[in-house]
N, CA, C and O of each residue as an XYZ file, in Angstrom:
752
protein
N       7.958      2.011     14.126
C       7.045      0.921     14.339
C       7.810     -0.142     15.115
O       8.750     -0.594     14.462
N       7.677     -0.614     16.213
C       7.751     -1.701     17.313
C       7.928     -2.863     16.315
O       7.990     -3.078     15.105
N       7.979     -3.548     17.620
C       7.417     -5.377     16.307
C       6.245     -5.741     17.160
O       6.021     -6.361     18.199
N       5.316     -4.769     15.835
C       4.212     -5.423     15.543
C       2.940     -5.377     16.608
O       1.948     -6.096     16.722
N       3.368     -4.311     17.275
C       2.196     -3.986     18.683
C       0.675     -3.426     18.602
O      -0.092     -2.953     19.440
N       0.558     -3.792     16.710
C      -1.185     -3.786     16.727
C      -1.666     -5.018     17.239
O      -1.000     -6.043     17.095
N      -2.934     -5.017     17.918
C      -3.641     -5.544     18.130
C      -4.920     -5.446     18.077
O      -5.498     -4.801     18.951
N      -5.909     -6.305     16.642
C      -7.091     -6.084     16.817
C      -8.542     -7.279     17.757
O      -8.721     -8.496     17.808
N      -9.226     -6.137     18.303
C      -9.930     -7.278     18.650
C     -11.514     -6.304     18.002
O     -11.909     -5.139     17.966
N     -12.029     -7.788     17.547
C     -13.491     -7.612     17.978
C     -13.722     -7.514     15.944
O     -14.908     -7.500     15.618
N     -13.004     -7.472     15.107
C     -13.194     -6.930     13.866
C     -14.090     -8.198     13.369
O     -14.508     -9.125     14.062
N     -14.279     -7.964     11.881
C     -14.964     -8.553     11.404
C     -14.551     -9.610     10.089
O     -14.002     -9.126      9.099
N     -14.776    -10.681     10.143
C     -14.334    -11.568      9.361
C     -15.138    -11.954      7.993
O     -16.318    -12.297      8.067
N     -14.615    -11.900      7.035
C     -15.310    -12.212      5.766
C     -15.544    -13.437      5.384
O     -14.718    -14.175      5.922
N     -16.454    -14.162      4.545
C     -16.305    -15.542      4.865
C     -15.157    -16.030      3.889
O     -14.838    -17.216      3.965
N     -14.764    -15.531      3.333
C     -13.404    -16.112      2.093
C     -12.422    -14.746      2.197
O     -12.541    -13.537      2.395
N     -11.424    -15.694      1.944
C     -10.249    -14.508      1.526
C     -10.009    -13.458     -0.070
O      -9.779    -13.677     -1.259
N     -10.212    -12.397      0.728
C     -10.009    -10.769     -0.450
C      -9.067    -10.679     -1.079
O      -8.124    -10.415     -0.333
N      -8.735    -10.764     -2.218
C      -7.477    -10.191     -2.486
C      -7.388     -8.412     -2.371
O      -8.304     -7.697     -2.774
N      -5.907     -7.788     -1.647
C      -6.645     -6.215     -1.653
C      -5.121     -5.915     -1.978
O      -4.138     -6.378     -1.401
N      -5.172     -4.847     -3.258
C      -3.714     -3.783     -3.570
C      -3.779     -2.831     -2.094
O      -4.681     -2.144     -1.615
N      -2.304     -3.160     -1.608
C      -2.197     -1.779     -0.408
C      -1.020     -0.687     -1.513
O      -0.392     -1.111     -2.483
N      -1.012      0.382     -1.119
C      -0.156      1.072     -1.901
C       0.788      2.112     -0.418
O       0.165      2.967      0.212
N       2.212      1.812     -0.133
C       2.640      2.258      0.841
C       3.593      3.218     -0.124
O       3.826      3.146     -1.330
N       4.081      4.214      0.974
C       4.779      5.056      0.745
C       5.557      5.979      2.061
O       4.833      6.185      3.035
N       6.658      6.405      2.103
C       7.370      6.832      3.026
C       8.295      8.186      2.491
O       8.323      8.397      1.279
N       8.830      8.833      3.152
C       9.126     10.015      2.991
C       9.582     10.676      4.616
O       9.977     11.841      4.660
N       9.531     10.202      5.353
C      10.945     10.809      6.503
C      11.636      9.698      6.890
O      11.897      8.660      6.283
N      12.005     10.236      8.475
C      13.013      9.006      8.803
C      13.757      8.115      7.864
O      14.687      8.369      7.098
N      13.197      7.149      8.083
C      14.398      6.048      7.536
C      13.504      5.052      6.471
O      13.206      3.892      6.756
N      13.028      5.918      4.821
C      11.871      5.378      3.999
C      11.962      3.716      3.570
O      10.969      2.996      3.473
N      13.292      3.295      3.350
C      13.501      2.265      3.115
C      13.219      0.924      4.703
O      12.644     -0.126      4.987
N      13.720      1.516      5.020
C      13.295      0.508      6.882
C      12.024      0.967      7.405
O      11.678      0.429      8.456
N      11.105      2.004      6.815
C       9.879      1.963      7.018
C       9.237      1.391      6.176
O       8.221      1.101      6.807
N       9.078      0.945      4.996
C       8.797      0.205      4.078
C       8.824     -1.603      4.077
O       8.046     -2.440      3.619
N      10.030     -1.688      4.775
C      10.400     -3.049      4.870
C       9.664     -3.142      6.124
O       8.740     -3.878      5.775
N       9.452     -2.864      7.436
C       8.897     -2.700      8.310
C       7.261     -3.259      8.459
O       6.676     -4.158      9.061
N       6.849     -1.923      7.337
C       5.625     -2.198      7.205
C       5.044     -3.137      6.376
O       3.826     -3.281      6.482
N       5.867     -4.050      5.284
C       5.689     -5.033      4.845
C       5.608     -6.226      5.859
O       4.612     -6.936      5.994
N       6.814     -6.362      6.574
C       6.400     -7.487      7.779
C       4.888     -7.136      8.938
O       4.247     -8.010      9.521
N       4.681     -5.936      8.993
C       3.689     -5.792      9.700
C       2.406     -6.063      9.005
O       1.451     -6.515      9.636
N       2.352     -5.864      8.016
C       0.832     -6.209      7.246
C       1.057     -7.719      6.785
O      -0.006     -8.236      6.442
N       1.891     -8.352      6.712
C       2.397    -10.298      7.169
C       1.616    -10.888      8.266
O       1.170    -12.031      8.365
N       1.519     -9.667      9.247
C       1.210    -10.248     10.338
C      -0.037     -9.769     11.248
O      -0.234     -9.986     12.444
N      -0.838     -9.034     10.294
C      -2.059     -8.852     10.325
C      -2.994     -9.789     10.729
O      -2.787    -10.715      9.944
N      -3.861    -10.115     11.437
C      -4.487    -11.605     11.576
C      -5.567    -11.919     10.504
O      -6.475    -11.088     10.549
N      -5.668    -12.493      9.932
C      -6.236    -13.760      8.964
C      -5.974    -12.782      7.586
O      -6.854    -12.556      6.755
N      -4.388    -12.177      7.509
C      -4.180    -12.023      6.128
C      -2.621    -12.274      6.110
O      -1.918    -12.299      7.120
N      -2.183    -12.457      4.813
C      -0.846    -12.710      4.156
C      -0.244    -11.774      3.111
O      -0.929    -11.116      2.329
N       0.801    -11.767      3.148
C       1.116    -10.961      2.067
C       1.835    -12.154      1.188
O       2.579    -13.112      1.399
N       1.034    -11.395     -0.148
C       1.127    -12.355     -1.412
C       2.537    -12.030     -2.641
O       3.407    -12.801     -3.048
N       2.372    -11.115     -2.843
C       3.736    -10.511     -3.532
C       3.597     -8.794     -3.279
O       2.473     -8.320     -3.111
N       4.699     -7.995     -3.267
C       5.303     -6.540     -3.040
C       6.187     -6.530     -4.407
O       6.918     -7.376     -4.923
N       5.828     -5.291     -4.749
C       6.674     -4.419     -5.835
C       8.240     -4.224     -5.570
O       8.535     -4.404     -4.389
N       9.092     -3.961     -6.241
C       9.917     -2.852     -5.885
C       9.237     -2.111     -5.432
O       8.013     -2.053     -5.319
N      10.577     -1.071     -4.948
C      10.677      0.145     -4.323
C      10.852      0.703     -5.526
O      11.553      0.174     -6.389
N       9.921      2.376     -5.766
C      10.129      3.334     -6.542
C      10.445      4.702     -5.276
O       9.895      4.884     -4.190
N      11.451      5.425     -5.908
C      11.906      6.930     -5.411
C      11.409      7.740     -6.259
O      11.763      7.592     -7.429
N      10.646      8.605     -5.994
C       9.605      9.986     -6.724
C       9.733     11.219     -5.879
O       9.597     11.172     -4.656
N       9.976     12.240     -6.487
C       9.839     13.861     -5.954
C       7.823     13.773     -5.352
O       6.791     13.225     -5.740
N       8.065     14.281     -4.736
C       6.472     14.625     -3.627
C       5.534     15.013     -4.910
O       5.918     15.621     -5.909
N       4.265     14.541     -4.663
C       3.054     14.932     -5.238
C       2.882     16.198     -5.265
O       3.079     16.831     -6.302
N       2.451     16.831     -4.029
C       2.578     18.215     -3.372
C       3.062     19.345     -3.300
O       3.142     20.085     -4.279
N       3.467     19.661     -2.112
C       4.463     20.508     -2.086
C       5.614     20.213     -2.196
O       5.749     19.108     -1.671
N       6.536     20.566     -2.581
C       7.880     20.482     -2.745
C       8.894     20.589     -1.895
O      10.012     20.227     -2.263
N       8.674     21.141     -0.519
C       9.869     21.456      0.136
C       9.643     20.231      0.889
O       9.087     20.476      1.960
N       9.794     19.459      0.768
C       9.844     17.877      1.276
C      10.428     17.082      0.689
O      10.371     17.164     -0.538
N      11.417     15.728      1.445
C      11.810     14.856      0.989
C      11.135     14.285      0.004
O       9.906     14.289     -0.062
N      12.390     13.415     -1.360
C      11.577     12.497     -1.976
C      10.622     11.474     -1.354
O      10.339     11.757     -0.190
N      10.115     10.479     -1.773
C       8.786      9.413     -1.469
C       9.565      8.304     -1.710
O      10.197      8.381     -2.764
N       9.725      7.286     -1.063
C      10.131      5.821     -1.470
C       8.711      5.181     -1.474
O       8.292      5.276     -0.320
N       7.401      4.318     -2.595
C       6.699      3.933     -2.871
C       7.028      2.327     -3.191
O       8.107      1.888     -3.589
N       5.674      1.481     -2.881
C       5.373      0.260     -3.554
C       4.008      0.245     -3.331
O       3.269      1.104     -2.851
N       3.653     -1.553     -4.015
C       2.471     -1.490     -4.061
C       2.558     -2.854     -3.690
O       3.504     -3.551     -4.057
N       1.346     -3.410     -2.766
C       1.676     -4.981     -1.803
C       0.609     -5.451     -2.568
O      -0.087     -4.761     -3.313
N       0.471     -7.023     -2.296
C      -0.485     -7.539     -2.826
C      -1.070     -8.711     -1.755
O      -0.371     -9.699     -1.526
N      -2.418     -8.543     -1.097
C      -2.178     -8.895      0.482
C      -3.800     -9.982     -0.197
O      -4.431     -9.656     -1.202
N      -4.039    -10.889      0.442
C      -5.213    -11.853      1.086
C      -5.576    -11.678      2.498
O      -4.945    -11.843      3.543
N      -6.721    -11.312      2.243
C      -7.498    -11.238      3.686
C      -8.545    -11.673      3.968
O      -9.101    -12.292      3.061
N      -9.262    -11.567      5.268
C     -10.596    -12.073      5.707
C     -11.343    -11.165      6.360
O     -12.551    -11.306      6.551
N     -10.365     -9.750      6.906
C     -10.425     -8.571      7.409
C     -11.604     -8.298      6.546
O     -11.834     -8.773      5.434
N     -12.442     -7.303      7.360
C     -13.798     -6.536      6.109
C     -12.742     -5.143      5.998
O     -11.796     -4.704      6.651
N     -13.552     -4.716      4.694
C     -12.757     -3.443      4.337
C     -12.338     -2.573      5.561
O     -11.143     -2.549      5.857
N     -13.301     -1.806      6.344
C     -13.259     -1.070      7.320
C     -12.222     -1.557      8.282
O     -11.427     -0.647      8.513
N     -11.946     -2.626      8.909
C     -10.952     -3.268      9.720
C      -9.938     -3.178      8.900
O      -8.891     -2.622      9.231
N     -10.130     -3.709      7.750
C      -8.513     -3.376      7.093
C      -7.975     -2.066      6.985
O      -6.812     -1.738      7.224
N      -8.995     -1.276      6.572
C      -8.619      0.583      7.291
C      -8.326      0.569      8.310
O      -7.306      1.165      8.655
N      -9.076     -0.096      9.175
C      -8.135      0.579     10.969
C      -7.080     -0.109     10.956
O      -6.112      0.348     11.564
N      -7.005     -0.886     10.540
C      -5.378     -1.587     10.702
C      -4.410     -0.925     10.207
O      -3.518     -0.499     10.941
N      -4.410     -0.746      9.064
C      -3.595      0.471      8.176
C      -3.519      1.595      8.917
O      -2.395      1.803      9.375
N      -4.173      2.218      9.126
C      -4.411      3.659      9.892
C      -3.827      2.929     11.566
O      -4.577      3.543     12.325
N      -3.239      2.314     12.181
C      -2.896      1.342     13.629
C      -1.420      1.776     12.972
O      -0.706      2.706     13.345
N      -1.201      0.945     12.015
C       0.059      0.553     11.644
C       0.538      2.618     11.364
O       1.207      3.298     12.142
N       0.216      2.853     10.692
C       0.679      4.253     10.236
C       1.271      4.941     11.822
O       2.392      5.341     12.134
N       0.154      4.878     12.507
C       0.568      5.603     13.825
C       1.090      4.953     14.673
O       1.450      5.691     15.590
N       1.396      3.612     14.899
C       2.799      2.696     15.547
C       4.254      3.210     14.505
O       5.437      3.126     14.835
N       3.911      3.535     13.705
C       5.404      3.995     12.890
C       5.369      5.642     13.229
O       6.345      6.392     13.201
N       4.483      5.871     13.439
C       4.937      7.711     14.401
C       4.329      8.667     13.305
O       4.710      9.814     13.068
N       3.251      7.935     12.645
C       2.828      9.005     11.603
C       1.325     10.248     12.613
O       0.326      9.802     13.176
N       1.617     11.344     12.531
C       0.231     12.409     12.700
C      -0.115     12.907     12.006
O       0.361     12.745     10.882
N      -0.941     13.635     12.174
C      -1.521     14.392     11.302
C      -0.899     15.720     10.832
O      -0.768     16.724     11.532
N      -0.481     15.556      9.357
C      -0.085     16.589      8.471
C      -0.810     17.290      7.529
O      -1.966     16.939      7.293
N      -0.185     18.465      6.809
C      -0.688     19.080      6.128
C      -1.331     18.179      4.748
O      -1.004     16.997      4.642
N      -2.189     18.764      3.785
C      -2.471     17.625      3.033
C      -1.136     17.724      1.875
O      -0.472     18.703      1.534
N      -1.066     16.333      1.459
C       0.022     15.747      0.599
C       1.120     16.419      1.339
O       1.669     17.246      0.611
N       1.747     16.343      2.789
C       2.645     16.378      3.372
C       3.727     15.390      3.191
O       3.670     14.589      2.258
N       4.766     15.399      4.073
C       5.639     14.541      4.590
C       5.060     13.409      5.336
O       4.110     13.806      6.011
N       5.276     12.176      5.462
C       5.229     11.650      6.306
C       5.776     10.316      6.461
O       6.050      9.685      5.440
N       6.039      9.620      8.012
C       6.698      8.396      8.325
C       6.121      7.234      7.000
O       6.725      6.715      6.061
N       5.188      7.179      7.303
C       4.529      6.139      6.443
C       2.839      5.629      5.953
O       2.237      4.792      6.626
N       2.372      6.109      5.016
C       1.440      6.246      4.632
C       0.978      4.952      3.724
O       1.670      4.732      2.731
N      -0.249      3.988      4.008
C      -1.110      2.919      3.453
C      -2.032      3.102      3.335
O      -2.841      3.391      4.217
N      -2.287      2.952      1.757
C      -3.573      3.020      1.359
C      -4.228      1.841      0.774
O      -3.673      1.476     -0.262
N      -5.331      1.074      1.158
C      -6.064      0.304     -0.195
C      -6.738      0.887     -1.098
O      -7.678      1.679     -1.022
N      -5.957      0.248     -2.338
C      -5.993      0.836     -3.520
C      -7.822      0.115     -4.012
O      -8.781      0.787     -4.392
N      -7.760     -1.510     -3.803
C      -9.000     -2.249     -4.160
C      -9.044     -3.078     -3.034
O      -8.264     -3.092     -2.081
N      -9.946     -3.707     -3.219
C     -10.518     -4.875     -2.164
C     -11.387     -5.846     -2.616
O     -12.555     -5.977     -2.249
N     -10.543     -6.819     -3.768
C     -11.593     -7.814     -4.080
C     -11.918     -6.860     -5.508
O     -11.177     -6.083     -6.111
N     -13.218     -7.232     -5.745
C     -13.798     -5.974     -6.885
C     -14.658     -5.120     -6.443
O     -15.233     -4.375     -7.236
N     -14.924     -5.067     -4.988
C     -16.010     -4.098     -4.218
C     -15.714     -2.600     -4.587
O     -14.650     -2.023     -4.361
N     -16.715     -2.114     -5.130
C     -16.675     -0.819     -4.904
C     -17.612     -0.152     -3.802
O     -18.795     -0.371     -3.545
N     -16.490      0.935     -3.105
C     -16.554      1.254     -1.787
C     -17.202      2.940     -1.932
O     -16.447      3.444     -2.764
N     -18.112      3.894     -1.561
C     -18.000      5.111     -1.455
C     -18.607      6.040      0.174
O     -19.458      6.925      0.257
N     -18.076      5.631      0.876
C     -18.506      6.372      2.122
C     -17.827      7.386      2.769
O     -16.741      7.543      2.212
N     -17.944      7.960      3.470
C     -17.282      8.895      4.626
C     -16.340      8.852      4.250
O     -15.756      9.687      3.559
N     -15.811      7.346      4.824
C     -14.230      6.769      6.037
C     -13.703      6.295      4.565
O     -12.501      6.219      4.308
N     -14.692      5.998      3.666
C     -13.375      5.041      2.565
C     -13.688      4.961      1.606
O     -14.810      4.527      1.344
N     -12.672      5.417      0.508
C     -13.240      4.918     -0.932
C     -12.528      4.027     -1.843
O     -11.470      4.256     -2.429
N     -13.238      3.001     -1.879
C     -12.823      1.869     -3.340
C     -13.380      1.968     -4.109
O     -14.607      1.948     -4.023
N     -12.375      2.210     -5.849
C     -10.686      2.065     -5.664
C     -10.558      3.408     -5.156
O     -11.336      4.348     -4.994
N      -8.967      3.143     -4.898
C      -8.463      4.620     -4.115
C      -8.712      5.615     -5.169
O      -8.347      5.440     -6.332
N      -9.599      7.103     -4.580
C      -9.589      8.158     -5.813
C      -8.025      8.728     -5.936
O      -7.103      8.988     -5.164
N      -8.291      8.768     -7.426
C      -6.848      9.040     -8.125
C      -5.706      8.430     -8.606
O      -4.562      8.783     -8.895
N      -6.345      7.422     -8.607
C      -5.406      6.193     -9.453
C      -4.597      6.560    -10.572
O      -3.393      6.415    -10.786
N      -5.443      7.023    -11.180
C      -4.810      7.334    -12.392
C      -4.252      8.400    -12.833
O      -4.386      8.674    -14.026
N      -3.593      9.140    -12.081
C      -2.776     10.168    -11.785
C      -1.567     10.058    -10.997
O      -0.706     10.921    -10.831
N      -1.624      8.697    -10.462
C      -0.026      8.601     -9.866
C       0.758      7.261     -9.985
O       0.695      6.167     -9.424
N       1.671      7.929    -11.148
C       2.649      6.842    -11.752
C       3.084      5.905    -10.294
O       3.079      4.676    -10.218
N       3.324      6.542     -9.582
C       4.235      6.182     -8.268
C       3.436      4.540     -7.609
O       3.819      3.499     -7.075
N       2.383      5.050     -7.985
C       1.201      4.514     -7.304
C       0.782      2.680     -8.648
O       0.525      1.491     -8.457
N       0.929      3.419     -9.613
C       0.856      2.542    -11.132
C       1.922      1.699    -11.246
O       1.764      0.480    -11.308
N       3.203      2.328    -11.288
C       4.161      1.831    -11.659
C       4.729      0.036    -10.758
O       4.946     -1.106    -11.162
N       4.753      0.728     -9.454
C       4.835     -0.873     -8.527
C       3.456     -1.711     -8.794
O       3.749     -2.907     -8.795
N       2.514     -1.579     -8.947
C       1.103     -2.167     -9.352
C       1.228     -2.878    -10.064
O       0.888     -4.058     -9.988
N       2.015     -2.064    -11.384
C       1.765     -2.563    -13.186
C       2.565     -4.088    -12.746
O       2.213     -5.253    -12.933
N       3.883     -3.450    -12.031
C       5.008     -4.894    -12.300
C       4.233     -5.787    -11.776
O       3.642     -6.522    -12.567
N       3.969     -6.018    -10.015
C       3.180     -7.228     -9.615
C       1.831     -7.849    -10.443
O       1.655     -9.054    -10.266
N       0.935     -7.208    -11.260
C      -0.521     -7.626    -11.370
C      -1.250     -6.790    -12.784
O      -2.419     -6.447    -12.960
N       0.227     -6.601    -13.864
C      -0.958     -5.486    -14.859
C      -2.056     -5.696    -15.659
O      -2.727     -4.920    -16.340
N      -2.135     -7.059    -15.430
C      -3.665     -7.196    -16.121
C      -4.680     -7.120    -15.218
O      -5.805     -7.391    -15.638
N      -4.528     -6.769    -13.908
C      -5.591     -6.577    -12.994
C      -6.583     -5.342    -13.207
O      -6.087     -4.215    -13.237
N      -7.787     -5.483    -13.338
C      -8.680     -4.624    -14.071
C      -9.441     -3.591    -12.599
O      -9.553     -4.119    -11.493
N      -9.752     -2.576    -12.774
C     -10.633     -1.416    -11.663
C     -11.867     -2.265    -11.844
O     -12.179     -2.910    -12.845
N     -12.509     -2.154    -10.705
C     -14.283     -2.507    -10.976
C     -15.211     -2.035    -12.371
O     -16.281     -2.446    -12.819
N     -14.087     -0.788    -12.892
C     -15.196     -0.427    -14.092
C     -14.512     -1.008    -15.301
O     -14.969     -0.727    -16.409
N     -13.272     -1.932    -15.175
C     -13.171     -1.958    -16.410
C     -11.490     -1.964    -17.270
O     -10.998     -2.551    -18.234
N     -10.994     -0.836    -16.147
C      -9.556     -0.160    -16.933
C      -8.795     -0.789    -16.221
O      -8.937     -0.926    -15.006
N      -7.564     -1.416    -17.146
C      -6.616     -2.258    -16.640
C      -5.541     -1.804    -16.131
O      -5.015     -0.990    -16.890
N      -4.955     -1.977    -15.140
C      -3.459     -1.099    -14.525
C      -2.717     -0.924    -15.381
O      -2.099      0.117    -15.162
N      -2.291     -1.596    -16.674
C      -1.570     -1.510    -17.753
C      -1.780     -0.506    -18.309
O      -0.896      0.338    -18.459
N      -3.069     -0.349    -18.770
C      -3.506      1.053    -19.649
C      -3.284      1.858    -18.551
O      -2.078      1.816    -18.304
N      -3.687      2.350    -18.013
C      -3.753      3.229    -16.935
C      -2.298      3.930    -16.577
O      -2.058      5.074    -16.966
N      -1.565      3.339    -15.986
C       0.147      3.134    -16.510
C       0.307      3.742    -17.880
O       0.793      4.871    -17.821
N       0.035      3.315    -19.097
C       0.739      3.798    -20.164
C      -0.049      5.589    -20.325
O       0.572      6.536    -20.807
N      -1.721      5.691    -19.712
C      -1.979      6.600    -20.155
C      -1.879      8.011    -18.808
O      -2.573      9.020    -18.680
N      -0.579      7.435    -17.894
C      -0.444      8.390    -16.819
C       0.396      9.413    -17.350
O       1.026      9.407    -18.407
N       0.297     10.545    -16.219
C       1.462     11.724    -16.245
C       2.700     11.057    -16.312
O       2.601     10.002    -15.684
N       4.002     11.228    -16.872
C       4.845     10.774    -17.130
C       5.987     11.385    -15.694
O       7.173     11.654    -15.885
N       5.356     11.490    -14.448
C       6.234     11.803    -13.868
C       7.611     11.084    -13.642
O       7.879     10.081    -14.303
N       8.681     11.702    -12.504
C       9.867     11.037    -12.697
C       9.692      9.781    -11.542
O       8.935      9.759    -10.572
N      10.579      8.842    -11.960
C      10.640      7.570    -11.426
C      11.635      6.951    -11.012
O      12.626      7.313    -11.647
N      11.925      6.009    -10.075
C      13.664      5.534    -10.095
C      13.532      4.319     -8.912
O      13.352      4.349     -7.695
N      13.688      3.390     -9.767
C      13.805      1.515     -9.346
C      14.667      2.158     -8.177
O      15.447      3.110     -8.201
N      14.287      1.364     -7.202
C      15.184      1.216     -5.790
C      15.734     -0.185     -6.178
O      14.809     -0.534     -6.911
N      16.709     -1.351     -6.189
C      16.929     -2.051     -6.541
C      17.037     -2.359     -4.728
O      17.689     -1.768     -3.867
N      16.144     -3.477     -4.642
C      15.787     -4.331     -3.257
C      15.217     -5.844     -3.694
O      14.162     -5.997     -4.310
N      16.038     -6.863     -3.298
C      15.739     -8.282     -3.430
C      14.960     -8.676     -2.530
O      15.296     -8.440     -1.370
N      13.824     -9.314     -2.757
C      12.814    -10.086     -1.578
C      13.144    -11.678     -1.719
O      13.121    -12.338     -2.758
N      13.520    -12.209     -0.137
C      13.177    -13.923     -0.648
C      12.439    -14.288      0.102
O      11.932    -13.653      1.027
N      12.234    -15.678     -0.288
C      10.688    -16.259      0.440
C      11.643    -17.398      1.447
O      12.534    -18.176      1.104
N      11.118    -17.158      2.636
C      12.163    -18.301      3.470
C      11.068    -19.527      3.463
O       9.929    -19.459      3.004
N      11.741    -20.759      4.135
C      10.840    -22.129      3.845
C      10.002    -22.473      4.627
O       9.930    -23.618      5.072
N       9.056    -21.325      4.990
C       7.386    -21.336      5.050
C       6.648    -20.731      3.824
O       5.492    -20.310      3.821
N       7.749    -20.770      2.507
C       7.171    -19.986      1.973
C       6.710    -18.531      2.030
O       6.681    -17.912      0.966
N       6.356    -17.935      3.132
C       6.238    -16.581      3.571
C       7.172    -15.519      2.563
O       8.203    -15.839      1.971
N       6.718    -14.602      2.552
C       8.135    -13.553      1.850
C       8.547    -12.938      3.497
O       8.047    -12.915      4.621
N       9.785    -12.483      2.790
C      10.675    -11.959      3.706
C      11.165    -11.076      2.881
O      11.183    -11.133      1.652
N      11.900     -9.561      4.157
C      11.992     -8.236      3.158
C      13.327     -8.235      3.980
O      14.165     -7.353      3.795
């Protein structure tokens, strides 16, 4: 990923700011500098911020196995973006970092998902809110729980529970310090 050579035009603006869980994850190249990467790039999204980021978690692949581990977090972003724009942006950003199209639960540069958006629940084609399968991936729970665990799904279930009542897969703190420089902004 460049610095930062999305550019959207023409999207659509909400009249207040969303709060939306992104849930990133990486697995070639260089997972940790794609991670940090893509944290400054979704900073600089137009009319959103990033509010607080997880640690970094290291997890063996969902999938198949003959693939690198996963370096995972989970962001916590404000926007004005409508859902759909915030998908193409995500899906912009993925393929400025050199991601194509792989096998399913492949390898790849760097993968963003919104997890929620606000409390909208989403079910179309192109997108579903919350992300299906929440509750099946610690990887996905675990950076969530730390930033926001009383944050509840549209129906109800709190990231906390959800977390305690996941597969117990394996897990492992990346130990990475974030500071906020004096715009306040975070910095990775």
């Amino acid at each position: 990923m460049q610095d930062f050579p999305l550019l959207l035009t023409g999207y659509d603006l909400q009249p207040q700011r969303v709060d939306s869980f992104i849930a990133l994850g990486s697995n070639l190249g260089h997972p940790l500098a794609q991670l940090a990467r893509a944290f400054q790039a979704l900073d600089h999204l137009p009319h959103t911020r990033v509010l607080r980021v997880s640690q970094l978690y290291a997890n063996p692949p969902m999938g198949p196995q003959d693939q690198p581990d996963y370096v995972n977090a989970v962001a916590l972003l404000s926007t004005r973006l409508a859902p759909l724009d915030l998908l193409d942006a995500l899906k912009a950003l993925e393929h400025a970092a050199g991601r194509f199209a792989t096998r399913h639960w492949g390898a790849r540069v760097l993968d963003l998902d919104i997890l929620t958006y606000g409390t909208e629940t989403i079910d179309s084609a192109t997108l579903t809110i919350p992300h299906p399968g929440i509750s099946d991936r610690r990887f996905v729970l675990a950076p969530w729980a730390e930033i926001a665990p009383q944050i509840a799904l549209p129906d109800g279930r709190r990231i906390a529970d959800l977390l305690a009542a996941a597969p117990n897969h394996p897990l492992r703190v990346i130990p990475v310090q974030s500071a906020v420089d004096s715009n306040d902004r975070p910095s990775y």
